[in-house]
Backbone as a chain_set.jsonl record, in Angstrom:
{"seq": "XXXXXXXXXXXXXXXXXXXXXXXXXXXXXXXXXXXXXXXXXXXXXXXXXXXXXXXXXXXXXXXXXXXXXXXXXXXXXXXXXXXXXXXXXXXXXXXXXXXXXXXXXXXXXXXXXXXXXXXXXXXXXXXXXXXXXXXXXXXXXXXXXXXXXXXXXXXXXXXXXXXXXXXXXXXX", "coords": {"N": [[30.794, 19.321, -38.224], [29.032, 21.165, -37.105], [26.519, 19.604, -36.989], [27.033, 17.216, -36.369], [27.886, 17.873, -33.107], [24.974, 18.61, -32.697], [24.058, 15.981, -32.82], [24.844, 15.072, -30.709], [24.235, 16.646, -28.681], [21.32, 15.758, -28.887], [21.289, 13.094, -28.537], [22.059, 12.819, -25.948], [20.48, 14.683, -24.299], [17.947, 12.668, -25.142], [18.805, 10.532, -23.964], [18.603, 11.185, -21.092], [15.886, 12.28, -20.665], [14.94, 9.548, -21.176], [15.662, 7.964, -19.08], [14.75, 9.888, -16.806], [11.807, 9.365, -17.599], [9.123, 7.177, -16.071], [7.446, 3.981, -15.266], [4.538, 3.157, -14.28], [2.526, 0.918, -13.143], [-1.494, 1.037, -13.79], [-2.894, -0.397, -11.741], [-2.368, -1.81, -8.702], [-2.013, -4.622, -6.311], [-1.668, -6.311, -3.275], [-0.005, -7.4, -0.249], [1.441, -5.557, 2.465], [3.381, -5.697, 4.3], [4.335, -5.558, 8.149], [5.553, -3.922, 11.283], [6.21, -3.063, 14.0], [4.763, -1.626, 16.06], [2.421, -1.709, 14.743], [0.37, -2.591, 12.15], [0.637, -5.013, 11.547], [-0.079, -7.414, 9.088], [-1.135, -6.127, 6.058], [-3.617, -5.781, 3.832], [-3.456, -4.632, 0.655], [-3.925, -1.945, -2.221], [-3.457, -0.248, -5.123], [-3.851, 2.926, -6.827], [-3.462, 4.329, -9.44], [-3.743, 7.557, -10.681], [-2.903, 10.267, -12.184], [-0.041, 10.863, -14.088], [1.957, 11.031, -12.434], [0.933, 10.25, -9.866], [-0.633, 8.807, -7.187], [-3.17, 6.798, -5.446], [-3.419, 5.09, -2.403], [-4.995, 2.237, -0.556], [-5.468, 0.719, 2.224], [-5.964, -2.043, 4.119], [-6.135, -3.406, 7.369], [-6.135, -5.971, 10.224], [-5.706, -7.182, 12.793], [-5.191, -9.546, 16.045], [-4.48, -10.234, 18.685], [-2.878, -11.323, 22.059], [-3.015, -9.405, 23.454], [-4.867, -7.884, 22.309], [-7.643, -6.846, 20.021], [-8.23, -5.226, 16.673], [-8.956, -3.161, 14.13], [-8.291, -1.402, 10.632], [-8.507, 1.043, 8.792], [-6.818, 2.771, 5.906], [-6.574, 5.57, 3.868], [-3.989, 6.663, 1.533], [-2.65, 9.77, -0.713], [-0.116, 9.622, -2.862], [2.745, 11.034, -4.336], [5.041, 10.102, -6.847], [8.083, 9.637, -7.86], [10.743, 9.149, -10.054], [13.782, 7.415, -9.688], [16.05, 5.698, -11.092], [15.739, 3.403, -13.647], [13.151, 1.624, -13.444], [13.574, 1.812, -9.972], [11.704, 3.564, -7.7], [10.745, 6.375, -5.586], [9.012, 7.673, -2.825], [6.254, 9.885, -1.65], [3.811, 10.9, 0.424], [0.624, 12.056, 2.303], [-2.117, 11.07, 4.093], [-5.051, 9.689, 6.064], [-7.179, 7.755, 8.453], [-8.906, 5.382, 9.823], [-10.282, 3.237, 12.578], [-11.044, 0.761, 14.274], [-10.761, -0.682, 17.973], [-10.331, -3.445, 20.349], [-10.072, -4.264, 23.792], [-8.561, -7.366, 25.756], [-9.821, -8.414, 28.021], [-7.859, -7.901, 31.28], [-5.853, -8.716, 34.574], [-6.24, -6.938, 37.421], [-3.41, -5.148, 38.621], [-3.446, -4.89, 41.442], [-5.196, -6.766, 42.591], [-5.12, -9.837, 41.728], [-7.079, -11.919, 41.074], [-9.362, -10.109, 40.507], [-10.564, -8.888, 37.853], [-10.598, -6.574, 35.468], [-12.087, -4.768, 32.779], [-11.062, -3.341, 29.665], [-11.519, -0.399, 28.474], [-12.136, 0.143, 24.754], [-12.48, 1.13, 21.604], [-13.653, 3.415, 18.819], [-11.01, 5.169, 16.575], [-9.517, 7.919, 15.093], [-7.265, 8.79, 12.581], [-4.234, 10.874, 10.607], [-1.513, 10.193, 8.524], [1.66, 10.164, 7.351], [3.897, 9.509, 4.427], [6.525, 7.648, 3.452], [8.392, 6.148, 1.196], [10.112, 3.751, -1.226], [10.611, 2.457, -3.839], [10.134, -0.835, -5.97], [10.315, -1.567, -9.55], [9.647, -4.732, -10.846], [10.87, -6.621, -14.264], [8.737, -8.175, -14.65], [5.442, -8.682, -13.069], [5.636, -7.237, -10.477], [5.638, -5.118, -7.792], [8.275, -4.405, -4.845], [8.619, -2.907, -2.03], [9.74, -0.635, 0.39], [8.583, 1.568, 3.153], [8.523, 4.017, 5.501], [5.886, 4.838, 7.609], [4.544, 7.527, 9.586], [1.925, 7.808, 12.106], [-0.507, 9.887, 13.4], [-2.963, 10.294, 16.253], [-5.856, 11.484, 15.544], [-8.291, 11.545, 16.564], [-11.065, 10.026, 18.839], [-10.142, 7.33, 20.281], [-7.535, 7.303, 22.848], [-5.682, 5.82, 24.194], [-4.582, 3.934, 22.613], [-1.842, 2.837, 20.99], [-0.331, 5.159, 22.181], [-1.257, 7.84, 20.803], [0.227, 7.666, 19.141], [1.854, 6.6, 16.422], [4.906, 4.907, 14.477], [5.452, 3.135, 11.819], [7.05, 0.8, 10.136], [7.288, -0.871, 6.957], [7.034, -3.894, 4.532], [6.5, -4.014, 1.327], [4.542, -6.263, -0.799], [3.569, -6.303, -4.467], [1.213, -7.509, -6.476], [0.986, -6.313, -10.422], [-1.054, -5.065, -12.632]], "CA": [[31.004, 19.327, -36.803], [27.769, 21.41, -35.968], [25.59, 18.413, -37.174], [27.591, 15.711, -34.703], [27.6, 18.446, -31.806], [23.598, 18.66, -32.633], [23.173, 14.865, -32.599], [24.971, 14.582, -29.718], [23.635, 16.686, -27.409], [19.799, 15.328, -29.272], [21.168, 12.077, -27.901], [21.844, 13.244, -24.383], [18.892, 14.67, -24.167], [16.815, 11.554, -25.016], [18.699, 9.427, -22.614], [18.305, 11.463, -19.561], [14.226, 11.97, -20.696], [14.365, 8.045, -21.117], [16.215, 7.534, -17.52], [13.365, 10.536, -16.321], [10.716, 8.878, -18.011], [9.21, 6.07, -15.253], [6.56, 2.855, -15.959], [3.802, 3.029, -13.238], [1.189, 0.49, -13.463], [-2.469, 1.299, -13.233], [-3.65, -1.205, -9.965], [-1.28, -3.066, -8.154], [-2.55, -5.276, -5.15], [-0.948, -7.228, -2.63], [0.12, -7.083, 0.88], [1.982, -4.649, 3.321], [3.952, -6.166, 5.915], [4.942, -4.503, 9.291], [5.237, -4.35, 12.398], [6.873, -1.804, 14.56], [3.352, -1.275, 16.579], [1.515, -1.271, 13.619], [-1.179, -3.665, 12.19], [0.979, -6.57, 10.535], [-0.399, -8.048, 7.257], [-2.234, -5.485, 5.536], [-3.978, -6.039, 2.096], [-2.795, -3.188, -0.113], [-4.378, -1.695, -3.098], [-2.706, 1.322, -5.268], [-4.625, 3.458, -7.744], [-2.996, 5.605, -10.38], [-4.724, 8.879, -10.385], [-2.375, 10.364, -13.27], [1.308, 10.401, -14.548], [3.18, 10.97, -10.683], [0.073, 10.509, -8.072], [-1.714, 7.404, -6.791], [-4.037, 6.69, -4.331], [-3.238, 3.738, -1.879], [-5.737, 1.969, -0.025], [-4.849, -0.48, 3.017], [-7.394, -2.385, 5.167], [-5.356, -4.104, 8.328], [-6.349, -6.738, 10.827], [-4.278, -7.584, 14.008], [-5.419, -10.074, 16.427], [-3.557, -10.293, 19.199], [-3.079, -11.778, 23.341], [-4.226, -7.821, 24.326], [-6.132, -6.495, 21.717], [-7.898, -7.276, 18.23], [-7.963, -4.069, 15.844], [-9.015, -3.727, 12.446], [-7.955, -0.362, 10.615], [-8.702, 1.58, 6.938], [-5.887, 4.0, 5.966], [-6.086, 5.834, 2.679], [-3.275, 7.845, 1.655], [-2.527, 10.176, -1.606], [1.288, 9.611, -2.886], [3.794, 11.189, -5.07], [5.862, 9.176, -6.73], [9.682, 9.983, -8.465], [11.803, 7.746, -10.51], [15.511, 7.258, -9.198], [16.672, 4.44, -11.654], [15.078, 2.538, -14.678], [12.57, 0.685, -11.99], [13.513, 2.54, -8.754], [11.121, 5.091, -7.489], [10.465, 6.829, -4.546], [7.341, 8.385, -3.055], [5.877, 10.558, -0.616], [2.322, 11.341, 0.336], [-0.272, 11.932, 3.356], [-3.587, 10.4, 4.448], [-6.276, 9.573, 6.722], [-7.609, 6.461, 8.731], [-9.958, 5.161, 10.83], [-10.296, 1.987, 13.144], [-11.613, 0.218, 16.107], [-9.963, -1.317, 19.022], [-11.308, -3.647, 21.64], [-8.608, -4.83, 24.862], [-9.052, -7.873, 25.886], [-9.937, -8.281, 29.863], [-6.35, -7.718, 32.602], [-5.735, -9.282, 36.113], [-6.173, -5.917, 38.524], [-2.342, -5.521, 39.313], [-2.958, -5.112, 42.715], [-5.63, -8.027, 43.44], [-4.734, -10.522, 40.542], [-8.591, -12.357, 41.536], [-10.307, -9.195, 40.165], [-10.255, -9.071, 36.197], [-10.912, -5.571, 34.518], [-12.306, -4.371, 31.744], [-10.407, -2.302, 29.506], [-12.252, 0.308, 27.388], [-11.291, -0.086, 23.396], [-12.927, 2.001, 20.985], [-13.196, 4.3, 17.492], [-9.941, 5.884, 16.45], [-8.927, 8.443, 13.481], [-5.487, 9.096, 12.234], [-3.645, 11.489, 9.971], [-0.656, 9.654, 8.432], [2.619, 10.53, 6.218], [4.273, 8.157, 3.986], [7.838, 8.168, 2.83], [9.193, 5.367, 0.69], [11.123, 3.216, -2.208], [9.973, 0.893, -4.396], [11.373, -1.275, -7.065], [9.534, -2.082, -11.088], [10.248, -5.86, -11.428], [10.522, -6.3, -15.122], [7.769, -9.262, -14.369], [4.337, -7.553, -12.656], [5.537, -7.349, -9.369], [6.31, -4.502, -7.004], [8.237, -4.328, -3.802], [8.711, -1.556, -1.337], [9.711, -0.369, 1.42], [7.923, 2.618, 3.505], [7.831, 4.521, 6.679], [4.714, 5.461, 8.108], [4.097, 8.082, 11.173], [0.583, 7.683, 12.148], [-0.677, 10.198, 14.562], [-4.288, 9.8, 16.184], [-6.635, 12.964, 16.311], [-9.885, 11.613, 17.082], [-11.559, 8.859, 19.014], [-9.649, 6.007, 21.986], [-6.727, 7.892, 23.008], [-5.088, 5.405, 24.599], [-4.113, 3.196, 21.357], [-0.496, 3.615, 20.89], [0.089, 6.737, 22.781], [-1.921, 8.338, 19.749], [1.686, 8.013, 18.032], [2.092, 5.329, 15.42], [5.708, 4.776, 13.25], [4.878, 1.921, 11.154], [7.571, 0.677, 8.863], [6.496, -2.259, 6.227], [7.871, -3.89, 3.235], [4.946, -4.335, 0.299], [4.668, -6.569, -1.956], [2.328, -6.453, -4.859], [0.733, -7.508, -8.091], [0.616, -5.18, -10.963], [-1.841, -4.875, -13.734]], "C": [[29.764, 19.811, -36.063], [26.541, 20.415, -35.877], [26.227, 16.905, -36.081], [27.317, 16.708, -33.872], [25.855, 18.392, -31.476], [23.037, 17.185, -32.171], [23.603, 14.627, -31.076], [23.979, 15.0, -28.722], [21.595, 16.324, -27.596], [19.84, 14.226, -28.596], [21.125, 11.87, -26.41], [20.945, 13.405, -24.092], [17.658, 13.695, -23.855], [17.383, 10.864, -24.153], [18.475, 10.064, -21.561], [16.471, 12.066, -19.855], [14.282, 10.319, -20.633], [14.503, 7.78, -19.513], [14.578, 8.002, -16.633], [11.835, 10.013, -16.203], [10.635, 7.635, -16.777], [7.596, 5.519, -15.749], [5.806, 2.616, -14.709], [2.566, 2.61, -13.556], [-0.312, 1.208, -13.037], [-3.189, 1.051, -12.252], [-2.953, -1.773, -10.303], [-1.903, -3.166, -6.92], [-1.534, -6.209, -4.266], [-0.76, -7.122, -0.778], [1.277, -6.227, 1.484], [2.371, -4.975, 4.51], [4.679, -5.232, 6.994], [4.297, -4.688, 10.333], [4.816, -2.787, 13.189], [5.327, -0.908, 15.617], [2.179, -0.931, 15.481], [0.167, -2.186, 13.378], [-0.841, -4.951, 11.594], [1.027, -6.362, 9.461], [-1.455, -6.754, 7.592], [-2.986, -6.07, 3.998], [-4.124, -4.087, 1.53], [-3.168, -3.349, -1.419], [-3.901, -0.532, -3.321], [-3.543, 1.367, -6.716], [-3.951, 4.223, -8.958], [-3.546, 6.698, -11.039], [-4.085, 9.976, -11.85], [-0.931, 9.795, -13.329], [2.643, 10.017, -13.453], [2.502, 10.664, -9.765], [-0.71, 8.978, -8.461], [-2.553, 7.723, -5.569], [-3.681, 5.056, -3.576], [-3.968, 3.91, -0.669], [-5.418, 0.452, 1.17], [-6.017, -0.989, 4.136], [-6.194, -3.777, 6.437], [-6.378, -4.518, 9.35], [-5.429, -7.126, 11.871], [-5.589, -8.341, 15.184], [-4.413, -10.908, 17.529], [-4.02, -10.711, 20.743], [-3.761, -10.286, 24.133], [-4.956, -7.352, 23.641], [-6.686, -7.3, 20.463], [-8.108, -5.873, 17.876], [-8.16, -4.338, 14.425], [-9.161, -1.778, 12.218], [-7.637, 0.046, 9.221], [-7.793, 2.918, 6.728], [-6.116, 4.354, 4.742], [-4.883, 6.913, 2.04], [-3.002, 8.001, -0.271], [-0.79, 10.328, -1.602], [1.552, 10.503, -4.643], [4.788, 10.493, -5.907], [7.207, 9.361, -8.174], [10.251, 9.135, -8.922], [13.436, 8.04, -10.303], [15.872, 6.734, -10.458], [15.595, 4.396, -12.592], [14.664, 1.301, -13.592], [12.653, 0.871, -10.758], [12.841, 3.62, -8.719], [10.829, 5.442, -6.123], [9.495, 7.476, -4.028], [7.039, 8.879, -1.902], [4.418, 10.697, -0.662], [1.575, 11.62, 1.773], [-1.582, 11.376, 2.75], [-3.839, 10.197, 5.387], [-6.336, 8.537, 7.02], [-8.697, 6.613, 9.492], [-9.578, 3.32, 11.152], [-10.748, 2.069, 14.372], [-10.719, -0.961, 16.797], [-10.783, -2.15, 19.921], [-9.837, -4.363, 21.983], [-9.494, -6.203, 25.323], [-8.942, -7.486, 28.138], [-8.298, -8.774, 30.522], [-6.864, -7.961, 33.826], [-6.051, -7.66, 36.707], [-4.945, -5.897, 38.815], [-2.158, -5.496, 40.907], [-4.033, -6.478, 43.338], [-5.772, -8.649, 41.97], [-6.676, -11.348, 40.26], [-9.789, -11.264, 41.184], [-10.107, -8.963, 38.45], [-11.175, -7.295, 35.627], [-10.895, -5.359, 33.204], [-11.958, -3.482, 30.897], [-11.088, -1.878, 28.308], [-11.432, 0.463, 25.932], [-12.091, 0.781, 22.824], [-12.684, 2.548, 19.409], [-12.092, 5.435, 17.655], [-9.91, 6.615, 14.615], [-8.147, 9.218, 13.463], [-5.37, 9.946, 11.266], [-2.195, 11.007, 10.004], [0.367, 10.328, 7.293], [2.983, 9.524, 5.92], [5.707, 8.284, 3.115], [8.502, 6.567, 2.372], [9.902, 4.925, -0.318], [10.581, 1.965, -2.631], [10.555, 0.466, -5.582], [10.18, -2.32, -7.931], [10.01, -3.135, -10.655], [9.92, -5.44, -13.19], [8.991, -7.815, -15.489], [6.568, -8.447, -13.438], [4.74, -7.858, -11.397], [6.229, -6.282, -9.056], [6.588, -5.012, -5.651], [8.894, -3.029, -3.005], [8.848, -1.729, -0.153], [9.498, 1.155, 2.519], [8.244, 3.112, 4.882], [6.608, 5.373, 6.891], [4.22, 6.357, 8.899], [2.669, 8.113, 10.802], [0.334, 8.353, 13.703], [-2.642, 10.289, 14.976], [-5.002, 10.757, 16.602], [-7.845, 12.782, 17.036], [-10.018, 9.898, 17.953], [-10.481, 8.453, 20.413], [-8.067, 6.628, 21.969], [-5.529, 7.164, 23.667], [-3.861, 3.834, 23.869], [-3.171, 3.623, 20.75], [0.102, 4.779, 20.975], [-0.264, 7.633, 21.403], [-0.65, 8.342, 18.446], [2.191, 6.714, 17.078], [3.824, 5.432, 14.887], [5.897, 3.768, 12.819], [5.977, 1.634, 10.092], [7.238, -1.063, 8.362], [7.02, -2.372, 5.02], [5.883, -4.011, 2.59], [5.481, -4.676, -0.651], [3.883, -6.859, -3.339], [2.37, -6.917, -6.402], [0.599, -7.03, -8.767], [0.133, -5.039, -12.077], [-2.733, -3.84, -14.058]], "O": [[29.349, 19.377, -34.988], [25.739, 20.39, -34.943], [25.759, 16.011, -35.376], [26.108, 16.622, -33.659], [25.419, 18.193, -30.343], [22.04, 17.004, -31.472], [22.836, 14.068, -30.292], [23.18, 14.303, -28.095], [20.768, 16.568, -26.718], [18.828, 13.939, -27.956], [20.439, 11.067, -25.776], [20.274, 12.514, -23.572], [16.805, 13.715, -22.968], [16.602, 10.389, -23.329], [17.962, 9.288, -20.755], [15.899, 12.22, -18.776], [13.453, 9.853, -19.851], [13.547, 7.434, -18.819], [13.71, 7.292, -16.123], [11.003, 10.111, -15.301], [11.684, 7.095, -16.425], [6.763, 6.198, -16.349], [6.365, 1.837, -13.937], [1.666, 3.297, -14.039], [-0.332, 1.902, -12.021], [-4.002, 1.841, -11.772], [-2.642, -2.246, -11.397], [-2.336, -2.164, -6.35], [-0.606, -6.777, -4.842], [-1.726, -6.639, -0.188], [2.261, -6.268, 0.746], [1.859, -4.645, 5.58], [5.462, -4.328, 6.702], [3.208, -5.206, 10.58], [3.921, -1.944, 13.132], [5.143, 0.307, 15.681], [1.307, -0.062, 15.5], [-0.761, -2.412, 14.154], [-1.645, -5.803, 11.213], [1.71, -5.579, 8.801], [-2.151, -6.431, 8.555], [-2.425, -6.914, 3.3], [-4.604, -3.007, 1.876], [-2.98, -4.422, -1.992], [-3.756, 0.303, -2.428], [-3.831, 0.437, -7.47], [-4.774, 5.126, -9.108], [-3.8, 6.504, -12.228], [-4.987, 10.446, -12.544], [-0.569, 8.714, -12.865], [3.638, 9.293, -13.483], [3.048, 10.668, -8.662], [-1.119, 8.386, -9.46], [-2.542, 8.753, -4.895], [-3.714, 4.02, -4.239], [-3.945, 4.873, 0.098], [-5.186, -0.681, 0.748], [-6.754, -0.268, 4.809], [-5.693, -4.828, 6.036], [-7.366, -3.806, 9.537], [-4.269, -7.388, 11.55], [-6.718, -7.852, 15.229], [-3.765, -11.925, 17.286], [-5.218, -10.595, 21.0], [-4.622, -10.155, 25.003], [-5.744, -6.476, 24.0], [-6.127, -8.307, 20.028], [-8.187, -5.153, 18.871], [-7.768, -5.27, 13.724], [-9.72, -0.993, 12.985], [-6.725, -0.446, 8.558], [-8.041, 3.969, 7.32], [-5.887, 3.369, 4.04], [-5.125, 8.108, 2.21], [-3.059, 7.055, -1.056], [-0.176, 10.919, -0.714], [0.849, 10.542, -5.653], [5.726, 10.294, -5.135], [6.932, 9.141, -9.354], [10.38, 8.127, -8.227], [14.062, 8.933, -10.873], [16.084, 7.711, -11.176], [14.628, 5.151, -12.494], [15.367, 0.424, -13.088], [11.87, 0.186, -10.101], [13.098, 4.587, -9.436], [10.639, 4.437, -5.437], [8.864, 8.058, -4.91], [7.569, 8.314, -0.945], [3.828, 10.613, -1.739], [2.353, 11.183, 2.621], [-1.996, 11.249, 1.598], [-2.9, 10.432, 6.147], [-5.734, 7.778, 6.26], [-9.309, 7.642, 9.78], [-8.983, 2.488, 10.467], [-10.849, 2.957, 15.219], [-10.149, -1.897, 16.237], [-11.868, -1.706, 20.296], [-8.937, -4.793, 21.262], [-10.724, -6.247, 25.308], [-8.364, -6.785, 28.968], [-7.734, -9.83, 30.235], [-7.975, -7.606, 34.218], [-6.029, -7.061, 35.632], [-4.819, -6.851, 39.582], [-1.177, -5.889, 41.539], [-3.728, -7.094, 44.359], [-6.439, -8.07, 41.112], [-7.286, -11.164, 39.207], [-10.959, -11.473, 41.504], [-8.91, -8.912, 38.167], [-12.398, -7.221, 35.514], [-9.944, -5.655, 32.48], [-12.53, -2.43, 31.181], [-11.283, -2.593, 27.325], [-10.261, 0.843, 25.919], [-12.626, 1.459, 23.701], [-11.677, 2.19, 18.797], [-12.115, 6.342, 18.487], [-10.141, 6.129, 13.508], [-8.124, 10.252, 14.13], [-6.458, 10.057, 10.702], [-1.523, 11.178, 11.021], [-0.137, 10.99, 6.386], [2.752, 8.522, 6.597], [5.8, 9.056, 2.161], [9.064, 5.894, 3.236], [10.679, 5.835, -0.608], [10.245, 0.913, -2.086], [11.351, 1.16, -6.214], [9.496, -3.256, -7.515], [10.972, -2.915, -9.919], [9.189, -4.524, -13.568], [8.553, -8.128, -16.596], [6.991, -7.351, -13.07], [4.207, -8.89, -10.988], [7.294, -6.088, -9.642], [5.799, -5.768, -5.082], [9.67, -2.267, -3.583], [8.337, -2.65, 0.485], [10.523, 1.835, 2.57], [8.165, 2.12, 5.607], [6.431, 6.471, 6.366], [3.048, 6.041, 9.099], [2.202, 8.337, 9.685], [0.672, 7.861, 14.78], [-3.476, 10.337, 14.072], [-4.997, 11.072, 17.792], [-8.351, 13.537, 17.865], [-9.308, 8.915, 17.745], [-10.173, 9.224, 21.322], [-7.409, 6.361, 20.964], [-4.45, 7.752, 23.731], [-2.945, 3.151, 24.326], [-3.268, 4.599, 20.006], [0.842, 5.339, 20.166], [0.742, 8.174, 20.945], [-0.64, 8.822, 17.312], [3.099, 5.985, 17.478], [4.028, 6.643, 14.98], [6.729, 3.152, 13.484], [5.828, 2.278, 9.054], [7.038, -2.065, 9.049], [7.438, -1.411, 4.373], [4.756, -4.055, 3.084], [6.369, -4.153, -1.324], [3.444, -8.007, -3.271], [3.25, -6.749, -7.246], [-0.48, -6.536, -8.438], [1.034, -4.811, -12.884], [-3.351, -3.867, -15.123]]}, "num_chains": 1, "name": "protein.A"}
């Protein structure tokens, strides 16, 4: 009886280390969709730094009827396994980007066209999301972002970003 009670709880054991245990590729690439005042399509690159931490690297482009914007975020994550292929992840980081507006009517004499000052911006961002192993190389995820703006054009989304984006990526 003490040799079954031993295997058992040896077997318990290993399944909740196997469950624990999670499969996090070394670079995965792909894109980062979102809106929500954010930058769109991003192209998304993730690093694996050791056994729980990455590094993710995002370079965004927006091109738009008021503005064009192009914008480098890097942020350092956490990352937890829920499930066999569910994990979850937290982290902060850093950005930078430039803005230019395009030229506005004057609202009070429509015949006068102003110039609206655009400029260098840099952010301090958090990152809170969920992502899911395929058992094929593909991740997808879904994140929230707050992005607040310490330095630089102050007038680029009330310095207050919340960016949510699915991602989907390649993983090798």
């Amino acid at each position: 009886m003490k040799i079954f009670s031993l295997l058992l709880v040896l077997a318990l054991c290993t399944t909740f280390t196997t469950l624990k245990a999670q499969e996090i590729s070394d670079n995965a690439i792909g894109l980062r969709l979102g809106d929500s005042d954010g930058f769109g399509a991003e192209i998304s690159y993730q690093r694996l730094l050791d056994r729980y931490t990455r590094a993710e690297i995002n370079l965004g482009y927006r091109d738009s009827r008021e503005h064009d914007a192009i914008k480098l975020t890097g942020l350092y994550q956490w990352v937890h396994a829920i499930d066999r292929g569910l994990n979850w992840y937290y982290g902060f980081g850093a950005g930078l980007g430039s803005v230019t507006f395009e030229p506005i009517p004057n609202p009070n004499n429509p015949n006068i066209i102003e110039d609206v000052d655009g400029g260098f911006f840099a952010l301090v961002a958090g990152d809170v999301g969920i992502e899911y192993n395929f058992d094929i190389p593909v991740l997808v995820s879904l994140d929230i972002r707050p992005e607040y703006g310490v330095v630089g054009f102050s007038n680029f989304d009330n310095r207050f970003n919340f960016d949510v984006a699915l991602g989907v990526r390649y993983q090798f």
